[in-house]
N, C-alpha and C positions, 0 to 999 in steps of 0.2 A: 504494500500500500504506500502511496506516495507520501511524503512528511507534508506537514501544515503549510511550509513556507511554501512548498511548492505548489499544492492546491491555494494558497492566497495569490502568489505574485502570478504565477503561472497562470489558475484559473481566471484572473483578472485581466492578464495579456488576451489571452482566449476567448472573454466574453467580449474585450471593446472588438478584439481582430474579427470576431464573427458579426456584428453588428455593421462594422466596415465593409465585411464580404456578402453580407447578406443586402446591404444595400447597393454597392457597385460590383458585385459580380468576384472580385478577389481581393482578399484582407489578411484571414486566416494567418496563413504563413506570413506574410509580412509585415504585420503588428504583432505576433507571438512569437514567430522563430527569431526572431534577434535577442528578446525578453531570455527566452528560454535558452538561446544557443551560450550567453553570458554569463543566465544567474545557474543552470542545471545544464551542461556539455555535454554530461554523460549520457542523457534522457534526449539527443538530438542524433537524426531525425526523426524516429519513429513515431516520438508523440504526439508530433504535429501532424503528422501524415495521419494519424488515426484520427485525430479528430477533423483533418479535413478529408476524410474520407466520409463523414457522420455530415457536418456541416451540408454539402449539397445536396443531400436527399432530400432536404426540408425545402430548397428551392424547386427542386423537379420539381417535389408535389405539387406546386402550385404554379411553374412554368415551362414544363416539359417541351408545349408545344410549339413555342419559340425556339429553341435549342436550333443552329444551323449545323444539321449533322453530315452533309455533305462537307462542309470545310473540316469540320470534326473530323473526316475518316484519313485526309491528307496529315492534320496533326498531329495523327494517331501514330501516321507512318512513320513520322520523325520519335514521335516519342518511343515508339520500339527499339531503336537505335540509341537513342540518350538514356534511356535507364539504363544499361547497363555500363554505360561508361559514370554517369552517379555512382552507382555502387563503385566502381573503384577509385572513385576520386573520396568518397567519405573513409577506403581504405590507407590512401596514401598522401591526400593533402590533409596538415594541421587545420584544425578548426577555426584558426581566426586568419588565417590565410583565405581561407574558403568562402568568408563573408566577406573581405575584401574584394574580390575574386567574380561572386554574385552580385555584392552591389554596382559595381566595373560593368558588368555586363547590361545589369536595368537600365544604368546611367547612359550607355551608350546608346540602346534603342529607343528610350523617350528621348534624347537630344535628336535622333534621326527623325524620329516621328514628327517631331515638334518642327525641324529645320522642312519638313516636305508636308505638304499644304494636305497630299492625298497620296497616304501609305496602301500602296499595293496588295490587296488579298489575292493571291491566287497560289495553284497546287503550291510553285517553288517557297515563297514568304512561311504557308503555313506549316509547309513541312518543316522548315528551318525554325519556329516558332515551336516546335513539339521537341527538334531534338534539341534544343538550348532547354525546352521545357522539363523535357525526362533528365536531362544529365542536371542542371538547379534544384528542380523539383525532391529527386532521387537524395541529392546530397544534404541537400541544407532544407526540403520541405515548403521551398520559395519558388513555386515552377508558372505559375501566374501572369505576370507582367509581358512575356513576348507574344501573348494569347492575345492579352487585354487589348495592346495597342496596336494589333490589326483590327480589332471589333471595334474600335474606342467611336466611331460615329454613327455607331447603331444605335438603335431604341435599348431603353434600361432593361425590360424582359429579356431582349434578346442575347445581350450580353449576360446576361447574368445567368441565363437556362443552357446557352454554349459553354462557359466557363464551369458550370457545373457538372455537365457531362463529363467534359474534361477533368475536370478536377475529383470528381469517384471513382472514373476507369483506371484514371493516371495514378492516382495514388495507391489505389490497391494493387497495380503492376509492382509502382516501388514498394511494396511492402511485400507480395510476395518472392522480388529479386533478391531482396535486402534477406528476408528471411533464408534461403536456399541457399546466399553463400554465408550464411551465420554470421553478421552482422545487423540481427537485429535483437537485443538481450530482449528477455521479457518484459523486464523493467520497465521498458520504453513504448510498449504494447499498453504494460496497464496505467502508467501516466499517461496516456493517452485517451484511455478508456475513462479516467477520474477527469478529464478534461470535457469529455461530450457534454454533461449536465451545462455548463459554459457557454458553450457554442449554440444550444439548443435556446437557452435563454437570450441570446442574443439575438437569435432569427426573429423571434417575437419579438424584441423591443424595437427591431429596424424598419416594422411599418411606416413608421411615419416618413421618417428618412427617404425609405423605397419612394413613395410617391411625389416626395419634394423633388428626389432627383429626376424623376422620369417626365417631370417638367421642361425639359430642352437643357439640364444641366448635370448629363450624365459624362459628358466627353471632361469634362472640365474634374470630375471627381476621381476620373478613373487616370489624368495625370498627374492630379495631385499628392495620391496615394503610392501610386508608383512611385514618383518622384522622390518622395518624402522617406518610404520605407527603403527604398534602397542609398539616400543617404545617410539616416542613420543608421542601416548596417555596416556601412564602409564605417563610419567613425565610430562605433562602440568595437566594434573588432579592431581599428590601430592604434584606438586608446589602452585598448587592453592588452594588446602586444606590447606598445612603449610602455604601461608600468610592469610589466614583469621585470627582474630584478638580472 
C-alpha cells in the first residue's frame, strides 16, 4: 500500500492532472509525472500509466463518437515502434536526464506548431506523433503533446474522444511491454491503482471547464498546457541534477 505522503502529494498531482485532461483532452501525465517522477522515482512510470489508463474510459463514455479513429490507426503505427524503444530508454537513461530529454522534445513541437499557421495531419505527421508518443509515453508516462498538437484546431469533443482512445490502447501497450521485460515492480501497478479514486474525481469536477472551453477556446488551452508542463519538467529535472552533491 502506498505511504500517506504519496496518496496526499501524488493523489493531488492526479486529481488537478485529471481535471486538466478531462477538460483539454491531455493532462494526466503532464501535471503528475513531473510531481511524481521528483517526489516518488521509484513508482515512475507505471503509476501514471495506470491511472491514465483509468482516466479515458470516463471520457469515451461520454464521447466515443467523436474519436477520429482513422488518424488513430496511423498513430497506432508509430506507437508500435516507440514502445519499445521507451522501455529501453527507462532501462538505460537516468531519470532526470529523461525529463530533460521529454521536455526538449514538447518544447520543440509546440514552437513548430506555433511558428506554422497550419500543422499538417496526415498518414506521415501522425505516425511520427505515435512513435515520439510510445517511446515518451512508455518512459516517462508523458506521451500526449505530439497527438494534441496535430488535433489542436479541432472541436473540444473531438480532441478529447481521439486523445483518449489513444491514451487507453497506448498505455496498456506500455504497460504490458514494461511488464514482459520486468520493468514494471508491482509497487508501481498498485500506486497506481491508489491513484484512480483521483482521476475519477477529477473527471467530474471538469464539467464546467469542458464547456467553457469548447466555447472556441480549446486550441488556446491545449498550448498552454503543453507548453507549460513541458517547461516545468525540463526545470525540476536540472534543478534536481544541479543540487545533487
Amino acid at each position: 500500500m502506498p505511504d500517506l505522503e504519496f496518496l496526499v502529494l501524488g493523489g493531488l498531482a492526479a486529481l488537478l492532472g485529471a481535471i486538466v485532461q478531462s477538460s483539454v483532452g491531455l493532462g494526466v501525465g503532464l501535471v503528475a509525472a513531473p510531481v511524481v517522477t521528483m517526489l516518488f522515482p521509484s513508482l515512475m512510470p507505471g503509476s501514471i500509466l495506470v491511472a491514465a489508463t483509468v482516466l479515458p474510459l470516463a471520457t469515451l463514455a461520454q464521447e466515443v463518437k467523436h474519436a477520429d479513429l482513422r488518424g488513430l490507426g496511423w498513430a497506432f503505427s508509430g506507437r508500435v515502434v516507440g514502445t519499445p524503444v521507451g522501455v529501453w530508454v527507462v532501462a538505460a537513461v537516468p531519470t532526470r536526464a529523461l525529463g530533460v530529454l521529454v521536455g526538449t522534445v514538447v518544447l520543440a513541437a509546440l514552437g513548430a506548431s506555433a511558428w506554422s499557421a497550419n500543422v499538417p495531419r496526415n498518414p506521415g505527421t501522425l505516425a511520427t506523433a505515435g512513435l515520439i508518443a510510445g517511446t515518451t509515453g512508455t518512459a516517462s508516462s508523458i506521451g500526449g503533446p505530439p497527438l494534441a498538437l496535430l488535433y489542436q484546431k479541432e472541436s473540444g469533443p473531438r480532441v478529447r474522444a481521439t486523445l483518449a482512445v489513444f491514451f487507453t490502447i497506448g498505455a496498456l501497450m506500455s504497460l504490458l511491454t514494461l511488464a514482459a521485460v520486468d520493468q514494471l515492480p508491482v509497487r508501481q501497478v498498485t500506486a497506481g491503482l491508489a491513484l484512480t479514486p483521483f482521476v475519477l474525481v477529477g473527471f467530474l469536477l471538469a464539467g464546467p471547464i469542458r464547456r467553457y472551453l469548447d466555447e472556441g477556446r480549446m486550441r488556446a488551452a491545449i498550448l498552454i498546457v503543453v507548453g507549460t508542463s513541458a517547461a516545468t519538467l525540463i526545470v525540476r529535472s536540472v534543478s534536481d541534477w544541479l543540487s545533487d552533491p
